[in-house]
CHARMM internal coordinates of N, CA and C (Angstrom, degrees):
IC EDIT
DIST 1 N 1 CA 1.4425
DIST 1 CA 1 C 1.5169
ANGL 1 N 1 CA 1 C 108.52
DIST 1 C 2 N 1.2633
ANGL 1 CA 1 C 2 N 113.83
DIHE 1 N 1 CA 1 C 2 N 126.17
DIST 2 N 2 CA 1.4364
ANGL 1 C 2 N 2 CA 116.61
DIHE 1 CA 1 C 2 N 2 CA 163.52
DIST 2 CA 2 C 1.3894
ANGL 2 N 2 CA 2 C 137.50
DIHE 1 C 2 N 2 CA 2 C -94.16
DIST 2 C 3 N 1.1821
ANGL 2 CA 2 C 3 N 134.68
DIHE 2 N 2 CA 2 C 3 N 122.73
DIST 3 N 3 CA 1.8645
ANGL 2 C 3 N 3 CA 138.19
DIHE 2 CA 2 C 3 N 3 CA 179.88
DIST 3 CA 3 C 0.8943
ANGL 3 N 3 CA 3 C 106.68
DIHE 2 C 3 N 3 CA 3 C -101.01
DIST 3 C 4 N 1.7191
ANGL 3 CA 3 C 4 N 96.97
DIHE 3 N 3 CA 3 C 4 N 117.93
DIST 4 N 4 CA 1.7330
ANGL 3 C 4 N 4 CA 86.13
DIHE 3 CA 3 C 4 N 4 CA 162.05
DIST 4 CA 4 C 1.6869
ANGL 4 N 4 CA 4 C 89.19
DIHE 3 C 4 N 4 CA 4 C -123.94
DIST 4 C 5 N 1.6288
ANGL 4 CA 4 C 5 N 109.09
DIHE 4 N 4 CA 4 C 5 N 129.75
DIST 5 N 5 CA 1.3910
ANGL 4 C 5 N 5 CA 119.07
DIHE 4 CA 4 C 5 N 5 CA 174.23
DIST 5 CA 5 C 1.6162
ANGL 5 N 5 CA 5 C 102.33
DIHE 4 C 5 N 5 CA 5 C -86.83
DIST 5 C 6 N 1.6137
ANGL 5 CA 5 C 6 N 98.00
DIHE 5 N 5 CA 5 C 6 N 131.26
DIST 6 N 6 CA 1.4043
ANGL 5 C 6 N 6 CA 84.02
DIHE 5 CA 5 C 6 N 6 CA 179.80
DIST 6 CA 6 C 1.6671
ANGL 6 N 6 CA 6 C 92.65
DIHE 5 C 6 N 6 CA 6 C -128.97
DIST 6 C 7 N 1.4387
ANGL 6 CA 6 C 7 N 124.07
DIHE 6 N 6 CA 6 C 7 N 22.79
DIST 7 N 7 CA 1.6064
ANGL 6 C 7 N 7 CA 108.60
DIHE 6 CA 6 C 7 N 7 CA 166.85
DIST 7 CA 7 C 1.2756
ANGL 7 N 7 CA 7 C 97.66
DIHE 6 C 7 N 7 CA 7 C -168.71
DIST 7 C 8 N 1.1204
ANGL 7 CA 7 C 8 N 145.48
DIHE 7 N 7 CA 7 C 8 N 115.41
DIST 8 N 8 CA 1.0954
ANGL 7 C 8 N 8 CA 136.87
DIHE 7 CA 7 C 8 N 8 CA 136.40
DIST 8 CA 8 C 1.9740
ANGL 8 N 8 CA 8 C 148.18
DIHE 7 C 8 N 8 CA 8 C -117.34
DIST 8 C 9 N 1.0791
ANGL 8 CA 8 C 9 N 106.58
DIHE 8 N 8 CA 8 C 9 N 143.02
DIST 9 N 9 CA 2.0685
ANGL 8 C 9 N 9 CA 104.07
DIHE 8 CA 8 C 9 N 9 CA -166.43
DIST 9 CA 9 C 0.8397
ANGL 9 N 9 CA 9 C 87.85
DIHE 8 C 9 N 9 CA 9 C 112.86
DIST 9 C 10 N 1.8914
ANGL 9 CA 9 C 10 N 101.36
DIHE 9 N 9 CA 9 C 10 N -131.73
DIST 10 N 10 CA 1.5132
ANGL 9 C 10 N 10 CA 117.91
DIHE 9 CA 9 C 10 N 10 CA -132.56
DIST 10 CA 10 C 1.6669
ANGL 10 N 10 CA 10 C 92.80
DIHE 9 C 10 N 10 CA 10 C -93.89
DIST 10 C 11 N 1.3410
ANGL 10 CA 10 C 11 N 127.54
DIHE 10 N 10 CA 10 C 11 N -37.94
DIST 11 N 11 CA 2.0143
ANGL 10 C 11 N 11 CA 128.41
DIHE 10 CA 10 C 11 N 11 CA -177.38
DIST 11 CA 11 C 1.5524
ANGL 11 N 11 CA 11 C 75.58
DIHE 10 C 11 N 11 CA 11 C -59.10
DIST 11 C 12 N 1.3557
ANGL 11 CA 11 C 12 N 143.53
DIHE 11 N 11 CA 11 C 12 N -59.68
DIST 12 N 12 CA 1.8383
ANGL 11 C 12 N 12 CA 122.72
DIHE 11 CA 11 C 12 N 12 CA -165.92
DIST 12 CA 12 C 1.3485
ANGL 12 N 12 CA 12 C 102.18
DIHE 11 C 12 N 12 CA 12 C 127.01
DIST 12 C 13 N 1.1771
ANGL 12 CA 12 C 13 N 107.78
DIHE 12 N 12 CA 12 C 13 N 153.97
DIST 13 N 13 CA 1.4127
ANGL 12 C 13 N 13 CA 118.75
DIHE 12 CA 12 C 13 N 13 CA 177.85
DIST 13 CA 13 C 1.5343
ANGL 13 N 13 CA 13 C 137.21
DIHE 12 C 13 N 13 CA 13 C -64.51
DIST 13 C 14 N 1.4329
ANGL 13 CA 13 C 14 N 117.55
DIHE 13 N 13 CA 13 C 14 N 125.82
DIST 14 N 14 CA 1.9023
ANGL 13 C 14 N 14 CA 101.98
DIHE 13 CA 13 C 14 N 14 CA 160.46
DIST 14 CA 14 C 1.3677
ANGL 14 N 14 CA 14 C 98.62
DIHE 13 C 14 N 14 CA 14 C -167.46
DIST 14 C 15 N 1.3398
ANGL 14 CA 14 C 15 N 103.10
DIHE 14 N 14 CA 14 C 15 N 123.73
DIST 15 N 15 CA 1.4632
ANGL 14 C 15 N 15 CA 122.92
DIHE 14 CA 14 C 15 N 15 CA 175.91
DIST 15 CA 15 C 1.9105
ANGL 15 N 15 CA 15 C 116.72
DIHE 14 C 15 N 15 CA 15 C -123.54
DIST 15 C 16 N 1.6425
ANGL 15 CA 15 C 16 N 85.98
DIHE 15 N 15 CA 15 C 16 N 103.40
DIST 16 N 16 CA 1.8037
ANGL 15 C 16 N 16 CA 94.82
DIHE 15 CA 15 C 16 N 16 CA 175.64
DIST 16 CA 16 C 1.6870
ANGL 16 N 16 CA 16 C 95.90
DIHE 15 C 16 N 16 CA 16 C -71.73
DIST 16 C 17 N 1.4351
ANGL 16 CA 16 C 17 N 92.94
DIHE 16 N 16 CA 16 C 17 N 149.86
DIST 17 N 17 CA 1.5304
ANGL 16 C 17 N 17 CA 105.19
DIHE 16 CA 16 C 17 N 17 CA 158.81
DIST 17 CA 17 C 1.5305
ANGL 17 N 17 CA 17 C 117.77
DIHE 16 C 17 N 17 CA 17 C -143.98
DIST 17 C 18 N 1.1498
ANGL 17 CA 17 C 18 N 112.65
DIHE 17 N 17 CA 17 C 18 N 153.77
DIST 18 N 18 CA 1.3059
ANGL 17 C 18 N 18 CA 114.17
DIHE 17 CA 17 C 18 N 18 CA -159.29
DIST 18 CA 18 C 2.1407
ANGL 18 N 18 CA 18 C 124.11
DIHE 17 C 18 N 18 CA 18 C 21.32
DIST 18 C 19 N 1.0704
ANGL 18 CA 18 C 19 N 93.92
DIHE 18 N 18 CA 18 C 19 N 43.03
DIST 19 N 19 CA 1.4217
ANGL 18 C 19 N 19 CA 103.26
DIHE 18 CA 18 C 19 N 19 CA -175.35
DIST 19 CA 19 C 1.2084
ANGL 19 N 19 CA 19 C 119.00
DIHE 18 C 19 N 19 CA 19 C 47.22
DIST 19 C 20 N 1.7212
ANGL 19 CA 19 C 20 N 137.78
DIHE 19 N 19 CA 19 C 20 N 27.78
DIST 20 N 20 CA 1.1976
ANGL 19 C 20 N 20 CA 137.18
DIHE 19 CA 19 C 20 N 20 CA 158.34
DIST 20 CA 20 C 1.5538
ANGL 20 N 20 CA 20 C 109.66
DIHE 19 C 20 N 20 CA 20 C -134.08
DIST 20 C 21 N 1.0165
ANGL 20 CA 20 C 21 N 123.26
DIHE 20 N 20 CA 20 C 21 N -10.46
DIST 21 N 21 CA 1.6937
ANGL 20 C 21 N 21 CA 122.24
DIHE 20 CA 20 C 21 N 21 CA 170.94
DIST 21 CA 21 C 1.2083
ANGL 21 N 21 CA 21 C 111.58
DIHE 20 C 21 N 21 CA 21 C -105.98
DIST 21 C 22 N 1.4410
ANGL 21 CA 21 C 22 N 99.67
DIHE 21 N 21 CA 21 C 22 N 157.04
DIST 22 N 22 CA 1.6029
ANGL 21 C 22 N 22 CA 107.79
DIHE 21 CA 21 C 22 N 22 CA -176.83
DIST 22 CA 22 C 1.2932
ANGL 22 N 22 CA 22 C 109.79
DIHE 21 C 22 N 22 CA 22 C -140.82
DIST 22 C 23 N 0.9996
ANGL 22 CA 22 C 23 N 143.01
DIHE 22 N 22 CA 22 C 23 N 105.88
DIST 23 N 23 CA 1.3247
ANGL 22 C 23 N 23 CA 172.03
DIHE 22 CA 22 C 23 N 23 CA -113.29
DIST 23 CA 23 C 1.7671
ANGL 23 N 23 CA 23 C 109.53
DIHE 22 C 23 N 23 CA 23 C -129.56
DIST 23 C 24 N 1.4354
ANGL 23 CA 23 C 24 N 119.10
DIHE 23 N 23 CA 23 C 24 N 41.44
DIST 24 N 24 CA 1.4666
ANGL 23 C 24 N 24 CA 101.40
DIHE 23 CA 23 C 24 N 24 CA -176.02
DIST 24 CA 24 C 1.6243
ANGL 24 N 24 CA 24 C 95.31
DIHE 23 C 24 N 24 CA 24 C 116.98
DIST 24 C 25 N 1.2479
ANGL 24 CA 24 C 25 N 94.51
DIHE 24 N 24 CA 24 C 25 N 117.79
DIST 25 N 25 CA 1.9317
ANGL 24 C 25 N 25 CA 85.49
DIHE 24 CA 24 C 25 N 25 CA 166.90
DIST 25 CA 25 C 1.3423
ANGL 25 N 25 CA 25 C 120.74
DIHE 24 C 25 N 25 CA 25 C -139.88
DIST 25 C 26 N 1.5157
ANGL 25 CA 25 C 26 N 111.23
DIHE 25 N 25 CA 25 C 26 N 63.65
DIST 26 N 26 CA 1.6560
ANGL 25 C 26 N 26 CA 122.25
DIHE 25 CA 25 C 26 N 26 CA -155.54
DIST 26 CA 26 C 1.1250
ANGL 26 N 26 CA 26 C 98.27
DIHE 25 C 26 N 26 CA 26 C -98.28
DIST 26 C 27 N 1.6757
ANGL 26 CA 26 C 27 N 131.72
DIHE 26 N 26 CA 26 C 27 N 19.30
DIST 27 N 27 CA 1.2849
ANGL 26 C 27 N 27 CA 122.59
DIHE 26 CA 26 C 27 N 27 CA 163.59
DIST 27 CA 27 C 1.3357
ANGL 27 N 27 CA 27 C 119.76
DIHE 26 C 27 N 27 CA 27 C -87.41
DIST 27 C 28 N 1.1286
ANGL 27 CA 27 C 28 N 131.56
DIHE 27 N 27 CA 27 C 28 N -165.56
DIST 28 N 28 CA 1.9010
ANGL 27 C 28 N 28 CA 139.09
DIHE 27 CA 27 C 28 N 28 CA 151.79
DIST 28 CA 28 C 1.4674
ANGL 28 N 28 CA 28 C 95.95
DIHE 27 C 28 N 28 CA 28 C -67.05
DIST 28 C 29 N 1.5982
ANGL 28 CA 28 C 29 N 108.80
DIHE 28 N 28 CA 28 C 29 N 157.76
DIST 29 N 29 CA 0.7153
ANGL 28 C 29 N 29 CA 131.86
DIHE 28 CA 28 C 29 N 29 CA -175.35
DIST 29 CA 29 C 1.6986
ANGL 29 N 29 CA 29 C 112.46
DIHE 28 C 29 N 29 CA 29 C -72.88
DIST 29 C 30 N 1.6076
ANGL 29 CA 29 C 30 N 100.00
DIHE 29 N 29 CA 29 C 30 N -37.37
DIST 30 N 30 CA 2.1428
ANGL 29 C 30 N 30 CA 103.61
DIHE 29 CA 29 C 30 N 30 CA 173.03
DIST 30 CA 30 C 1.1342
ANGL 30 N 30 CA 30 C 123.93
DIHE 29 C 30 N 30 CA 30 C -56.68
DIST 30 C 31 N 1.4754
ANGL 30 CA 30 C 31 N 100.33
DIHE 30 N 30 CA 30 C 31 N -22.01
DIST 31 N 31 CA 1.5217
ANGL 30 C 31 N 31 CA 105.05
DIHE 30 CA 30 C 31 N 31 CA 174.78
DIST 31 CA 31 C 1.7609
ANGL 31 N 31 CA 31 C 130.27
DIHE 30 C 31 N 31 CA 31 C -84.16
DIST 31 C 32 N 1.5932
ANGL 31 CA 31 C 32 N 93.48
DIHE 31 N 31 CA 31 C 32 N -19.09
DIST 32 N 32 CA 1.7374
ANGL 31 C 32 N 32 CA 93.69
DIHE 31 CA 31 C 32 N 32 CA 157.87
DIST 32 CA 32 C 1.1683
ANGL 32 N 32 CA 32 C 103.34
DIHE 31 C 32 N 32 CA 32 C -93.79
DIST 32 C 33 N 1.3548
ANGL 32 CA 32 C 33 N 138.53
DIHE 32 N 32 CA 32 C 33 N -30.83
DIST 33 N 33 CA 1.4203
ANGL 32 C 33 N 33 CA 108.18
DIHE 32 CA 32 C 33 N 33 CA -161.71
DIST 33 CA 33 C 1.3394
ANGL 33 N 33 CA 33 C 131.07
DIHE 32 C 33 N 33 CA 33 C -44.50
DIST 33 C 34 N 1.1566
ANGL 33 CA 33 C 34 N 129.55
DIHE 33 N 33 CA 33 C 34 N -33.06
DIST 34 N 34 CA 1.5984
ANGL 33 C 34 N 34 CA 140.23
DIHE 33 CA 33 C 34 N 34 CA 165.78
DIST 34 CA 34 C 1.5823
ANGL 34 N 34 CA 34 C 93.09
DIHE 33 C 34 N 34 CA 34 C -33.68
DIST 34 C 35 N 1.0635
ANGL 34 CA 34 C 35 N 130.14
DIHE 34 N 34 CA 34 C 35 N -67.81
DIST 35 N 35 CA 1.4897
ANGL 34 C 35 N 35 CA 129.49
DIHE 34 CA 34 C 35 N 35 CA -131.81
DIST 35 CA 35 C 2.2744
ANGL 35 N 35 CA 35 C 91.30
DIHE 34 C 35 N 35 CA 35 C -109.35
DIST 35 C 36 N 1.2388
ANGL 35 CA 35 C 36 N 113.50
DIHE 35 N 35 CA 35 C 36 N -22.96
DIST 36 N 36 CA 1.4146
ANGL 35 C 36 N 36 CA 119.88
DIHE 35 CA 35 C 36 N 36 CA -163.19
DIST 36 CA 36 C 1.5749
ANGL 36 N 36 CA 36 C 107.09
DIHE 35 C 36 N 36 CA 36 C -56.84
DIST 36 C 37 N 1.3336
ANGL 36 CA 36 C 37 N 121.50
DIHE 36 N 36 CA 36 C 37 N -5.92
DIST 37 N 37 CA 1.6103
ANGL 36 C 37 N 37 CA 120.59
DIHE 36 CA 36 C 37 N 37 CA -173.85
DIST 37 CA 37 C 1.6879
ANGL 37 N 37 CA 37 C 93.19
DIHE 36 C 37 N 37 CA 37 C -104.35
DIST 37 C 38 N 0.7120
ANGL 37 CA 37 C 38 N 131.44
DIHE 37 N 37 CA 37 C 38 N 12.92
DIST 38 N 38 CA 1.9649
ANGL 37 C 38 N 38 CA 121.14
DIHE 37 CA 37 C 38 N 38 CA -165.49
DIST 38 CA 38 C 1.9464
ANGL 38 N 38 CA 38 C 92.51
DIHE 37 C 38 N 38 CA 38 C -129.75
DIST 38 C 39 N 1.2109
ANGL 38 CA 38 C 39 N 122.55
DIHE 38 N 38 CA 38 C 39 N 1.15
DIST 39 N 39 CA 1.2840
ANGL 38 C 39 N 39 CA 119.30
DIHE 38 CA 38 C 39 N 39 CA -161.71
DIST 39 CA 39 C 1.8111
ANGL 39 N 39 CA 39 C 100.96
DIHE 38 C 39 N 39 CA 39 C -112.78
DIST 39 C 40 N 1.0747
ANGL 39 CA 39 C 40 N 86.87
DIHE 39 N 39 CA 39 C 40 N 122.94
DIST 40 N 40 CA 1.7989
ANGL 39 C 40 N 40 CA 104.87
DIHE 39 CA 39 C 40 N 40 CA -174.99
DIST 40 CA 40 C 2.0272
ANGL 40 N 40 CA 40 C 110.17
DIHE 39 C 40 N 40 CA 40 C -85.94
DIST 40 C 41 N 1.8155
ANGL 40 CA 40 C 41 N 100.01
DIHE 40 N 40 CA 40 C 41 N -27.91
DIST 41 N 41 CA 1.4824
ANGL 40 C 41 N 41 CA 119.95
DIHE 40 CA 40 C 41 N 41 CA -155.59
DIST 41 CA 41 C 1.0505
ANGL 41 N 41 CA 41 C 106.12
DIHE 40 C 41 N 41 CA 41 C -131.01
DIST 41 C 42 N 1.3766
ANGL 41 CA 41 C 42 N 123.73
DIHE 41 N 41 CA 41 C 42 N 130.68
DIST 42 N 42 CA 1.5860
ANGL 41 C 42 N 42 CA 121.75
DIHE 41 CA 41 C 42 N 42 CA 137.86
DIST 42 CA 42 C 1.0734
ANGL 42 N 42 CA 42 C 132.13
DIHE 41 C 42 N 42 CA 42 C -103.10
DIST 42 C 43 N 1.1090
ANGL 42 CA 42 C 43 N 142.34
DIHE 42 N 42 CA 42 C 43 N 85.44
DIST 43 N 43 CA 1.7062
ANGL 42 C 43 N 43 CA 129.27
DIHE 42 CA 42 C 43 N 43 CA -171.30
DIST 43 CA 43 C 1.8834
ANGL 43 N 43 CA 43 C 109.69
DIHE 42 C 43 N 43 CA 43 C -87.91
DIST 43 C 44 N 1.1556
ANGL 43 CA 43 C 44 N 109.62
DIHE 43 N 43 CA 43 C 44 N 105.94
DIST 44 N 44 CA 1.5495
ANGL 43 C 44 N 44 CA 115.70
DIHE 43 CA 43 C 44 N 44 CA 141.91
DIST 44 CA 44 C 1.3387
ANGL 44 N 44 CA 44 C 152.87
DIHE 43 C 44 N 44 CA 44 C -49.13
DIST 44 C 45 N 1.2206
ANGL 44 CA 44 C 45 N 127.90
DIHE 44 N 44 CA 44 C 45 N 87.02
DIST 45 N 45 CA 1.3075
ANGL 44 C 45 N 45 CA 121.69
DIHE 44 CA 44 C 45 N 45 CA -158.12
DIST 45 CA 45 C 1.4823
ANGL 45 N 45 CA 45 C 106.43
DIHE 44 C 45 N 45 CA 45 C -90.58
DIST 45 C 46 N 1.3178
ANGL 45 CA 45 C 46 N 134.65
DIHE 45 N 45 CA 45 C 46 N -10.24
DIST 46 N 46 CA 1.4993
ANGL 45 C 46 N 46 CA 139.72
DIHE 45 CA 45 C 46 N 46 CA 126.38
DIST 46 CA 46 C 1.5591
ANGL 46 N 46 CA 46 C 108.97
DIHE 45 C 46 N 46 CA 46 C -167.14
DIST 46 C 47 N 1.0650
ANGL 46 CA 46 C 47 N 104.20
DIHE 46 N 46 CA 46 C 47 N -164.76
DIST 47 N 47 CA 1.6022
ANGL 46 C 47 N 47 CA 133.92
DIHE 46 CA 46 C 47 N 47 CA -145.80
DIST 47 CA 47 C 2.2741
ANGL 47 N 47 CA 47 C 95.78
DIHE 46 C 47 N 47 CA 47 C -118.63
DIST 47 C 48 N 1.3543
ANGL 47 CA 47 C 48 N 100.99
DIHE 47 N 47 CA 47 C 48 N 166.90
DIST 48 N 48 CA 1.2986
ANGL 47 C 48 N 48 CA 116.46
DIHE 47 CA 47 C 48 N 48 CA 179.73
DIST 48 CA 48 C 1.4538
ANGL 48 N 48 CA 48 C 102.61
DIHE 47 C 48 N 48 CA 48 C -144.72
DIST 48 C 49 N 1.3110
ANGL 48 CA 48 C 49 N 134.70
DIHE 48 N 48 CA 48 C 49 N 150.09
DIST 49 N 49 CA 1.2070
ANGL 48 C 49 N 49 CA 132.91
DIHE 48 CA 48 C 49 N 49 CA 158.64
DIST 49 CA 49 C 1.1229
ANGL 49 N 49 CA 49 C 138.70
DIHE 48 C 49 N 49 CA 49 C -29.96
END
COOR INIT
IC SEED 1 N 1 CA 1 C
IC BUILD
């Protein structure tokens, strides 16, 4: 299995895994785009106001 952490704390969360899940997507959106075509999943582990 591969991780690639690409945010974590206070900038917000997002953790790729094995290059089709996405683990949290509390970043901007420019910052997945690189990786947003290879992703099969999003899982949310919650929400913010």
């Amino acid at each position: 299995m591969t991780c690639n952490i690409i945010a974590t704390g206070s900038k917000g969360n997002a953790i790729q895994l094995d290059h089709r899940l996405l683990l949290d997507c509390g970043v901007p959106f420019k910052v997945l785009q690189p990786i947003f075509m290879e992703l099969n999943l999003v899982l949310l582990t919650h929400r913010h106001g």
